[in-house]
C-alpha positions in Angstrom: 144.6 28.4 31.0 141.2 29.5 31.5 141.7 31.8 34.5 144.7 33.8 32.1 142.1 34.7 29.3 139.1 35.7 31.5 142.0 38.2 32.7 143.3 39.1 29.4 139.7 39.8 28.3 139.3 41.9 31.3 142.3 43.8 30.7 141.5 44.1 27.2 137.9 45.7 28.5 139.7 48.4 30.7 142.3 49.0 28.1 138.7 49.9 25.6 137.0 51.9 28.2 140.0 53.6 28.8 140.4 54.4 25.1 136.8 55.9 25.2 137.2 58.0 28.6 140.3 59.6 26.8 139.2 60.3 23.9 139.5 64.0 22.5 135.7 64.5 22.5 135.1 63.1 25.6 138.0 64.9 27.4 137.0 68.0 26.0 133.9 67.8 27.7 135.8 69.0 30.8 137.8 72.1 29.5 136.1 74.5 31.2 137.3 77.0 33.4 136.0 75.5 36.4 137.7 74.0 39.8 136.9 70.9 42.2 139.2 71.2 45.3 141.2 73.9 43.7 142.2 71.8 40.6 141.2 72.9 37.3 138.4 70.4 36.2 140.6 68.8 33.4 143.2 68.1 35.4 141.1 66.6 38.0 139.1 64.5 35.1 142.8 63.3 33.9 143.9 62.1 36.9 140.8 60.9 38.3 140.9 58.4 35.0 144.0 57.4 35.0 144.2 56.7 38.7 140.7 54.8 38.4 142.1 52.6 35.1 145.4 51.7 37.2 143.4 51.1 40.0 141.0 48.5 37.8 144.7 46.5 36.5 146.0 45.7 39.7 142.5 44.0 40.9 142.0 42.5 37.9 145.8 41.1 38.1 145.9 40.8 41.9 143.1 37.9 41.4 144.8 36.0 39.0 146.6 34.4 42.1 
């Protein structure tokens, strides 16, 4: 019982700081014309978060077992 709400917490934390790194304000941050390895800089931000936040779920829920 203990081990599935230190993981719901931790979910609930990437979940937040997901929230934050895609916010308008932040995201805007990055709309400039600019490229890293030929990709416009937002669309490398995007990605790079959302890859990095899926990434974070499946550690935290690959050691629940």
């Amino acid at each position: 019982m203990r081990r599935a709400i230190l993981t719901s917490q931790r979910l609930l934390a990437v979940f937040l700081t997901g929230m934050l790194l895609l916010f308008s304000p932040i995201v805007s941050l990055f709309d400039k014309p600019e490229f890293w390895f030929g990709i416009p800089l937002i669309y490398f931000y995007l990605f790079s978060v959302w890859a990095i936040l899926i990434a974070a779920m499946a550690l935290i829920i690959g050691s629940q077992k």
